[in-house]
KEKE-3310 file (N, C-alpha, C; in steps of 0.2 Angstrom, whole numbers, plus 5000, padded with zeros to 4 digits):
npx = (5302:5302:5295:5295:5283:5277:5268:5268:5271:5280:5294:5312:5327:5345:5358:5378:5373:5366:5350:5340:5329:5313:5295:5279:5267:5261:5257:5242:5230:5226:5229:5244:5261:5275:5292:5302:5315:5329:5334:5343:5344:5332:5334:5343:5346:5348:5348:5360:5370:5378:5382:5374:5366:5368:5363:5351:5345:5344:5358:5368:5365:5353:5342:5344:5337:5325:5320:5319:5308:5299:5297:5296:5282:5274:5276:5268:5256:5251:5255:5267:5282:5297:5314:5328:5346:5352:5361:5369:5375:5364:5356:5338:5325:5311:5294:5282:5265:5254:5258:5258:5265:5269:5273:5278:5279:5284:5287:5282:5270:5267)
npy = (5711:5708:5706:5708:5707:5712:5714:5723:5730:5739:5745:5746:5752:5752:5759:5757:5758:5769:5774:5776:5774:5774:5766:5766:5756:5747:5748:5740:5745:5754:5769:5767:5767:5764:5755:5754:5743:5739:5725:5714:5700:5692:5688:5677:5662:5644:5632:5625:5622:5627:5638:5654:5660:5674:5680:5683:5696:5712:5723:5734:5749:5749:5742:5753:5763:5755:5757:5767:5774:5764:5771:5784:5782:5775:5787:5795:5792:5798:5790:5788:5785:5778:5773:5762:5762:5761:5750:5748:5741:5734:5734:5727:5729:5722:5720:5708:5708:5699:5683:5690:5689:5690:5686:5694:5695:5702:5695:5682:5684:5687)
npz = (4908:4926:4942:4958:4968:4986:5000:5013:5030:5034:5026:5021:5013:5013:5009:5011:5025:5027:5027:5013:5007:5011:5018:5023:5026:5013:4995:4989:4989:4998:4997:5000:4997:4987:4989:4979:4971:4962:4954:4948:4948:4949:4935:4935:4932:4937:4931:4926:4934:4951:4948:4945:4928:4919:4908:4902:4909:4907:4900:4911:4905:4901:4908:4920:4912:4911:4925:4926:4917:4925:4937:4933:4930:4940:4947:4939:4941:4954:4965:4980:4982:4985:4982:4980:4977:4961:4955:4966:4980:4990:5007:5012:5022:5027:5034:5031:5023:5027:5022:5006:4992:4976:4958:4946:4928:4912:4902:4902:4898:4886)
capx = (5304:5302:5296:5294:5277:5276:5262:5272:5268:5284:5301:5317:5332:5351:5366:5381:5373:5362:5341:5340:5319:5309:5290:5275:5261:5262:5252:5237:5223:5225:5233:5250:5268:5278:5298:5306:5322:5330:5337:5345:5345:5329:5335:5347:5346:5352:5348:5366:5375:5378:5383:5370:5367:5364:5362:5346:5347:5346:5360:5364:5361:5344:5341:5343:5332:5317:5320:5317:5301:5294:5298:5291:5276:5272:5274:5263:5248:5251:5258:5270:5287:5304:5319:5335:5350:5352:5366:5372:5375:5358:5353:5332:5322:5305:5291:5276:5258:5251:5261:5258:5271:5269:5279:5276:5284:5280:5286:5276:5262:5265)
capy = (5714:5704:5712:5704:5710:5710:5717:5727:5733:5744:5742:5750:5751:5756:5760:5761:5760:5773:5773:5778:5773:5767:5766:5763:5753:5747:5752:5737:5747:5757:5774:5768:5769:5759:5754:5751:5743:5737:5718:5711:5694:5691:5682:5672:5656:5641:5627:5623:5621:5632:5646:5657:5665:5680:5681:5687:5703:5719:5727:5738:5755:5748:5740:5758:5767:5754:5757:5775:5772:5762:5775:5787:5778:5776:5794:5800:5790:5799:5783:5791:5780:5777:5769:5759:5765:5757:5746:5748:5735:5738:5730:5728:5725:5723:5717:5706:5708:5693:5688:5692:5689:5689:5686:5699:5695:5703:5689:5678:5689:5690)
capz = (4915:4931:4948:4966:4973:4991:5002:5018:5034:5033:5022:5021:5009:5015:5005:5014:5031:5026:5023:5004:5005:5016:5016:5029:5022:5004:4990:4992:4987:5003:4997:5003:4994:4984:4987:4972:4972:4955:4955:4941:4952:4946:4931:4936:4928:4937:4928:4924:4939:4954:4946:4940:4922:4920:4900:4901:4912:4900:4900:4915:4903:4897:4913:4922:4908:4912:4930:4928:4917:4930:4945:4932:4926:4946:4950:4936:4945:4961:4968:4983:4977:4989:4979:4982:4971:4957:4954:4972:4984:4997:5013:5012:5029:5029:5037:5025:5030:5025:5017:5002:4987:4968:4953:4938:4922:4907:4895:4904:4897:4878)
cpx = (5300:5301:5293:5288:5276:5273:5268:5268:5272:5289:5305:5323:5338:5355:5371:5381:5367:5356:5341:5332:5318:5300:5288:5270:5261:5257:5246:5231:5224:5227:5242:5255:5271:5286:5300:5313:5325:5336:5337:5344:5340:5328:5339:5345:5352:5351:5354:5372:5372:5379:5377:5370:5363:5360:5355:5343:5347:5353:5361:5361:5355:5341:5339:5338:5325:5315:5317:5312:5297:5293:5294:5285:5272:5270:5269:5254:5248:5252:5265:5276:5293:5307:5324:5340:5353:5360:5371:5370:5369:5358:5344:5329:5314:5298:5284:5271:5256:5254:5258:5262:5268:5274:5277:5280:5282:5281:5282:5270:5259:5265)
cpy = (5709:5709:5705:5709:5708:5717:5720:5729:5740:5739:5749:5749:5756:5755:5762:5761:5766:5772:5778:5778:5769:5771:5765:5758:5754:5747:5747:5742:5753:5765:5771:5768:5761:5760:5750:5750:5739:5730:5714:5704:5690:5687:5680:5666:5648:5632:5622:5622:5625:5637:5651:5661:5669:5687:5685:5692:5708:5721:5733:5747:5756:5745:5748:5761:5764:5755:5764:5775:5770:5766:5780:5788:5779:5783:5797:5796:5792:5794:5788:5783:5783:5771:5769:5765:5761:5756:5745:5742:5739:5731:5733:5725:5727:5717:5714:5706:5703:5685:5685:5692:5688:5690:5689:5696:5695:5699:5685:5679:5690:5683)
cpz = (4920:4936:4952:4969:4979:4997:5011:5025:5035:5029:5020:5017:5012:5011:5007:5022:5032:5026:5019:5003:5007:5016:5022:5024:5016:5002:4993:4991:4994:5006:5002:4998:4992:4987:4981:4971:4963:4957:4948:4943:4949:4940:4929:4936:4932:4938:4927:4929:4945:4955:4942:4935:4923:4913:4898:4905:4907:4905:4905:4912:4901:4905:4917:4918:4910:4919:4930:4925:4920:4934:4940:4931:4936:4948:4948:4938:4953:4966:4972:4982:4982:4985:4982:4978:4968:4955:4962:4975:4991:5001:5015:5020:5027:5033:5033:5032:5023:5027:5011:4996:4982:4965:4948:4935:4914:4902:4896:4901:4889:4876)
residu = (UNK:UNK:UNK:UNK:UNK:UNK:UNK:UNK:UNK:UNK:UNK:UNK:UNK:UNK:UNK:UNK:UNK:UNK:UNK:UNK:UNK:UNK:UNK:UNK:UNK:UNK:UNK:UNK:UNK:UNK:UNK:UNK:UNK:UNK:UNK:UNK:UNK:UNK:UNK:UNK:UNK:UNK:UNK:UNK:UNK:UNK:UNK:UNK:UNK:UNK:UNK:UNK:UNK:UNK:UNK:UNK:UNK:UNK:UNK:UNK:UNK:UNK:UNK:UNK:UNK:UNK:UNK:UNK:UNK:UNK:UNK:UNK:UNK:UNK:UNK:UNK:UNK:UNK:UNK:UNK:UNK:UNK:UNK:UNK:UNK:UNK:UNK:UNK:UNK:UNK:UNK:UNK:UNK:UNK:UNK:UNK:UNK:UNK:UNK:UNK:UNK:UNK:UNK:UNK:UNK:UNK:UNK:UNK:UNK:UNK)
# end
């Protein structure tokens, strides 16, 4: 699994036109909340041209199931949690404090 860590002052996700989740001050040690938006883009592969692969993306039914793992793994730590909707087309705004960005990736890790 892959995730984009990024440190917020605020951030908002729409679907549609709509706000689906949105946050004040991200987690940061600081009692604040998480948005979690799910991005298969993340491993797209574009070594080969300028098309990207997307070969190694799960599956979107397994993709969705780690997706709700996470969101529930989050909640059971009292972690206040706003999400996108998965597999939707969203428009994210937010503002970094820092900034602050990370790349998690747990293959990276084994």
């Amino acid at each position: 699994m892959r995730a984009v860590v990024q440190r917020v002052v605020e951030a908002r996700v729409e679907v549609d036109g709509a706000v689906v989740g949105q946050i004040a001050r991200g987690l940061d040690e600081i009692g604040g909340a998480l948005l979690v938006v799910s991005q298969f883009t993340l491993y797209g592969d574009c070594r080969k041209g300028r098309r990207p692969s997307f070969t190694e993306a799960a599956p979107p039914e397994r993709a969705e199931a780690l997706y709700e793992h996470f969101l529930a793994s989050a909640r059971r730590h009292a972690v206040p949690v706003a999400t996108g909707r998965f597999g939707a087309r969203m428009a994210l705004a937010l503002v970094n404090d820092g900034p602050v960005t990370l790349l998690l990736d747990s293959a990276a890790a084994a």
